[in-house]
Backbone as numpy.savetxt, mean C-alpha at the origin, in Angstrom:
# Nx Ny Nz CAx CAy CAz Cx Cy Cz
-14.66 15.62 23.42 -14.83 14.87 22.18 -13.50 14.20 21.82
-13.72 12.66 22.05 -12.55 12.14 21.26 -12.27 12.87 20.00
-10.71 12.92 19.41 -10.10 13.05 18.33 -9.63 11.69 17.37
-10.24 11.65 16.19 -10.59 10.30 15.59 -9.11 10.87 14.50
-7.85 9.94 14.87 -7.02 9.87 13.83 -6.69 9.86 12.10
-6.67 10.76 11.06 -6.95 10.12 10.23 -5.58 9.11 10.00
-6.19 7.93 8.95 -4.97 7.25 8.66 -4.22 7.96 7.19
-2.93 7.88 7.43 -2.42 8.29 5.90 -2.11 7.24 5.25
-2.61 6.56 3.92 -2.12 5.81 2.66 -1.12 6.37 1.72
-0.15 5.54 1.42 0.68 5.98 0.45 0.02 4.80 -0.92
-0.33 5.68 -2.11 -1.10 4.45 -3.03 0.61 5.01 -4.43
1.04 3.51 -4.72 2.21 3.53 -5.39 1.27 2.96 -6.59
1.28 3.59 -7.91 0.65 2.74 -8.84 1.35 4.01 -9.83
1.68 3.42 -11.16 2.33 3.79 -12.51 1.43 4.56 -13.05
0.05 4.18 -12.94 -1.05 4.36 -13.99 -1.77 5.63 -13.62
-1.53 7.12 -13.61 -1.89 7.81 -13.02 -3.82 8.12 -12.70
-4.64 7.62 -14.15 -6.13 7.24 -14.21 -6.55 6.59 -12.88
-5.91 5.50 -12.59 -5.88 4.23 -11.24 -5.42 4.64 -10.06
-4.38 5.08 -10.00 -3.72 6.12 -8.96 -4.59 7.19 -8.13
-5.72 8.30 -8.99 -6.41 9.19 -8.98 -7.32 8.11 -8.81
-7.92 7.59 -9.12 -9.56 6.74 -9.00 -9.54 6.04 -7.37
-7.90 5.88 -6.89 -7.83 4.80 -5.56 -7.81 6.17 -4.83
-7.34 6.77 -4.64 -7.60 7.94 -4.17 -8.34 8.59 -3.98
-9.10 9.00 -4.61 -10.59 9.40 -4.74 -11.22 9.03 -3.59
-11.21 7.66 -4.24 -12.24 6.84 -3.17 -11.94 6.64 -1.86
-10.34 6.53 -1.61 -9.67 6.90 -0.15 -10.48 7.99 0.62
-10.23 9.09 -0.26 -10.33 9.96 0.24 -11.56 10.53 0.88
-12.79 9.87 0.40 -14.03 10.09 0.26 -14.62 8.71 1.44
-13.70 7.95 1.73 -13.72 7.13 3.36 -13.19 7.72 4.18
-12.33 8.92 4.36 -11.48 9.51 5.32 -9.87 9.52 5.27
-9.43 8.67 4.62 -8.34 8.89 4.59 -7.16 9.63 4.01
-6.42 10.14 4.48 -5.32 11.29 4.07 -4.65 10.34 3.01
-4.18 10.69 1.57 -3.83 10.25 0.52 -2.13 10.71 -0.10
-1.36 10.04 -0.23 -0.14 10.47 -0.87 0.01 9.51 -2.12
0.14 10.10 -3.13 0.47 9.58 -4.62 2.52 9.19 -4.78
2.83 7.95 -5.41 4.03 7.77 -6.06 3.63 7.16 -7.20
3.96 7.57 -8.32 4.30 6.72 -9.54 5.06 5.27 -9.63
6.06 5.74 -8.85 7.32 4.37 -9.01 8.14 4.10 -7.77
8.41 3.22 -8.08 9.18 2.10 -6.39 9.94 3.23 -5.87
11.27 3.77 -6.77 11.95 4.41 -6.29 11.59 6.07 -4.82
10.62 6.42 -5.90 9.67 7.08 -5.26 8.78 7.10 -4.34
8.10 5.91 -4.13 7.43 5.34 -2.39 8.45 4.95 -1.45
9.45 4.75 -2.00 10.58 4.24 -0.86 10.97 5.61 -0.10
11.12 7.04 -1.09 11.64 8.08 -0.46 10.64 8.67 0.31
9.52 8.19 -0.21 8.18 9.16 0.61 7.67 8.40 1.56
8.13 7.24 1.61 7.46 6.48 3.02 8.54 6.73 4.10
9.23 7.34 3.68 10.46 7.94 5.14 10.27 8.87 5.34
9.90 9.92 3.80 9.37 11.14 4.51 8.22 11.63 5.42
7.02 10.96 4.63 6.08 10.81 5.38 5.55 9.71 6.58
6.00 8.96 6.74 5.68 7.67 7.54 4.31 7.59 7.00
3.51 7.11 6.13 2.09 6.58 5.69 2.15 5.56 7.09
0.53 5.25 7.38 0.13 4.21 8.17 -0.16 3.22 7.44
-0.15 3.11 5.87 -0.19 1.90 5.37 0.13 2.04 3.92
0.62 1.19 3.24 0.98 1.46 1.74 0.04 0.93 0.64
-0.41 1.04 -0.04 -0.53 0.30 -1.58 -0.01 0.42 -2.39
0.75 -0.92 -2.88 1.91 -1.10 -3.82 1.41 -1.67 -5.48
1.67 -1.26 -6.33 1.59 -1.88 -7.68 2.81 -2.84 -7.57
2.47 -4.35 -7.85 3.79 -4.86 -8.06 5.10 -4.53 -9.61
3.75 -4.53 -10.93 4.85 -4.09 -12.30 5.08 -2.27 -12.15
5.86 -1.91 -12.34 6.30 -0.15 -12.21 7.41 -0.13 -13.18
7.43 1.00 -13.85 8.81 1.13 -14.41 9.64 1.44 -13.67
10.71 1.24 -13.58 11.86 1.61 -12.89 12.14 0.38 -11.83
11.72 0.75 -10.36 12.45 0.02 -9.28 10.61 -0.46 -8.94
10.79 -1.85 -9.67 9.57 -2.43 -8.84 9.08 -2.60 -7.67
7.86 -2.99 -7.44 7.18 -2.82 -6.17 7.42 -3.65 -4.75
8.20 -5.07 -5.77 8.82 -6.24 -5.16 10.44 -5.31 -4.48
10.61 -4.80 -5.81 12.12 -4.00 -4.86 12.26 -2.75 -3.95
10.99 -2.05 -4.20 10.51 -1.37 -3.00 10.29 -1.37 -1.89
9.88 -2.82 -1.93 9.48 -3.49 -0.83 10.65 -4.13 -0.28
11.53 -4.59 -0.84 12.85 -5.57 0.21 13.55 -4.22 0.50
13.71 -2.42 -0.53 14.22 -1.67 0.05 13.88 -1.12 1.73
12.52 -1.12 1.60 11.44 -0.26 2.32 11.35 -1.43 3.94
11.93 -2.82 4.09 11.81 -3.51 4.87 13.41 -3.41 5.70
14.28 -3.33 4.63 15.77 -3.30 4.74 15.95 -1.85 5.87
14.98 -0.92 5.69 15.26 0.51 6.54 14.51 0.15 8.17
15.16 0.68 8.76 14.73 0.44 10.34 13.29 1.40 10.42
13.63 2.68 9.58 12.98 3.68 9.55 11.39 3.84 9.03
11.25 2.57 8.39 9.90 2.54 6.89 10.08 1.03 7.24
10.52 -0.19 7.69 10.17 -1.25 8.00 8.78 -2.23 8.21
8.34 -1.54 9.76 7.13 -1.70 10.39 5.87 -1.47 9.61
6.13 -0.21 8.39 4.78 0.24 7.95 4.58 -0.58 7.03
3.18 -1.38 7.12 2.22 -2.55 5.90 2.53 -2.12 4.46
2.71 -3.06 4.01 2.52 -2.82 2.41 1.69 -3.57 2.03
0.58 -3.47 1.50 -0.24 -4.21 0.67 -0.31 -4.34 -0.62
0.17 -5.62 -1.61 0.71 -5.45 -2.94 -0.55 -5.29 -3.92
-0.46 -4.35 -4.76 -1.43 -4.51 -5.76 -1.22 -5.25 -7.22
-2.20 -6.11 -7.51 -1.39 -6.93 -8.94 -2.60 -7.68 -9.48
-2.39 -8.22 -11.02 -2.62 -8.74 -11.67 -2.82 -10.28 -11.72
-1.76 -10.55 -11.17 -0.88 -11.69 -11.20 -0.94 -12.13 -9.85
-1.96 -12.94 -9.46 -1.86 -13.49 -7.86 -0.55 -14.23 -7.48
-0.78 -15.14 -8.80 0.11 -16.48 -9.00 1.69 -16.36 -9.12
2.04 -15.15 -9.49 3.37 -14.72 -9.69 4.45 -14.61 -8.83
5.38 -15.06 -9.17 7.11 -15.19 -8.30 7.05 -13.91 -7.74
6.36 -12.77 -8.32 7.01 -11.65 -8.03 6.01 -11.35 -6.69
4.72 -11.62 -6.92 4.18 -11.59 -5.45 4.62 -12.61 -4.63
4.76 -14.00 -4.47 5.51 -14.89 -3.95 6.88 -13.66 -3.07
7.73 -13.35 -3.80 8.68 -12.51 -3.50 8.50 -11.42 -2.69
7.69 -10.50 -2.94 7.55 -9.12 -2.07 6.35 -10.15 -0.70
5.68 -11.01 -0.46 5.19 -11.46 0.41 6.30 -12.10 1.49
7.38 -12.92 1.17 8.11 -13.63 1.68 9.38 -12.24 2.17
9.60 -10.84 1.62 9.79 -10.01 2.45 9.57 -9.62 3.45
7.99 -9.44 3.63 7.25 -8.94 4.71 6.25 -7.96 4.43
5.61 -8.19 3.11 4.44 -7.56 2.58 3.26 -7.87 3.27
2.55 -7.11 3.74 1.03 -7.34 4.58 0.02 -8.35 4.13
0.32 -8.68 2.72 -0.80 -9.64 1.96 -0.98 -8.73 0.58
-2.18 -9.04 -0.20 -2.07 -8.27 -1.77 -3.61 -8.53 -1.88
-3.95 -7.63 -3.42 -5.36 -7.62 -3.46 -5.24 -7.67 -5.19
-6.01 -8.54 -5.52 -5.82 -8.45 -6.96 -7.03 -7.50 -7.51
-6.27 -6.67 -8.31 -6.92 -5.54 -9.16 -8.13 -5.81 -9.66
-7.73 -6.38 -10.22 -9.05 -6.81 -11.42 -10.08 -7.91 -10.41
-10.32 -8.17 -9.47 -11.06 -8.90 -8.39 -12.08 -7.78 -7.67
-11.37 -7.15 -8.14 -11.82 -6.08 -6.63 -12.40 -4.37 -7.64
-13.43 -4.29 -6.72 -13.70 -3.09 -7.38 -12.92 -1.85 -5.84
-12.97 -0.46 -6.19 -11.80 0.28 -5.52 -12.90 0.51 -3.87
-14.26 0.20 -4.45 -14.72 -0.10 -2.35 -14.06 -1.03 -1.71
-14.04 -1.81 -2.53 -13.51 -3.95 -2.03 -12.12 -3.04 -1.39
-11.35 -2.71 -2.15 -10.28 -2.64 -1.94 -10.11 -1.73 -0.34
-10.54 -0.86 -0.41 -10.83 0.24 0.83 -11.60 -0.50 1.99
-12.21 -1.60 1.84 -12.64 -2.25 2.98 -11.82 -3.16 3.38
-10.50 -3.68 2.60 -9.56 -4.37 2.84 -8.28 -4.12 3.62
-8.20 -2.98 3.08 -7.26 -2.21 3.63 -7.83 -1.70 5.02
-8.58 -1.71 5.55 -9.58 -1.06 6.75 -9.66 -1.83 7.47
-9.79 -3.34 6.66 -10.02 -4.54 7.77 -8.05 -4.83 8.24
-7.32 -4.55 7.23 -6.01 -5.06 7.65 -5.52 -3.75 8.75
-6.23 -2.60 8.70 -5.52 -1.56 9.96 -6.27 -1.57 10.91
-7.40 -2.44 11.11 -8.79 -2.63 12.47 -7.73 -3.59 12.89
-7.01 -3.11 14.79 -6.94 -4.06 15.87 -7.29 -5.39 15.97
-6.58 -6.26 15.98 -7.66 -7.64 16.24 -7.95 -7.82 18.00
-9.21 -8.23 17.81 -9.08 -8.86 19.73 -8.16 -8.95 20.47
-7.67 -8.11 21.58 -6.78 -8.66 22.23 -5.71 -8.30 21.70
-4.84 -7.06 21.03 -3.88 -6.92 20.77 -3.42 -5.71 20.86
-4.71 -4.93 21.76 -4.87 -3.29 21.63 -5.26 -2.72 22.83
């Protein structure tokens, strides 16, 4: 019997209600779940843990998601692993910014209900043709 990998998500969001609800629903597709509140905090746990993929809130108190992200690209160590930005604000400098880092793409919150989102994230860690 093949052994089917789970993937681990790191979900970075302030709002602990939203945080717990993306999770949930992670978790209940298969995937292994790690919680951060704030930038500062996904930056230390995506080295500790290596997640196979991130979800980022772009507004956070403290060290935003945009600065998480130029930290989290800047490390040789946490580089490679996707960040996918979460936000409000499609239109915003600040996504403009964490994309032109090397953010995986973004999903706007309020667009998306938390399946949308889990099938997004699923389609961005599915192989494309020919690359696997």
């Amino acid at each position: 019997m093949k052994m089917v990998k789970r993937v681990l998500l790191l979900i970075v969001e302030d709002e602990e209600t939203i945080a717990q609800m993306y999770a949930d629903r992670f978790k209940q597709s298969g995937f292994e779940v790690e919680i951060a509140h704030e930038g500062s905090e996904a930056v230390s746990k995506m080295a500790a843990v290596r997640p196979d993929v991130v979800l980022m809130d772009i507004l956070m108190p403290g060290l935003s998601g945009t600065e998480a992200v130029e930290q989290a690209k800047a490390d040789p160590a946490t580089r490679n692993i996707p960040i996918i930005m979460l936000t409000n604000y499609p239109q915003s400098d600040d996504l403009k910014h964490a994309l032109s880092l090397g953010a995986a793409g973004y999903i706007v919150k309020a667009e998306s209900t938390p399946e949308q989102i889990v099938e997004k994230v699923q389609k961005l860690l599915t192989p494309k043709p020919g690359s696997g």
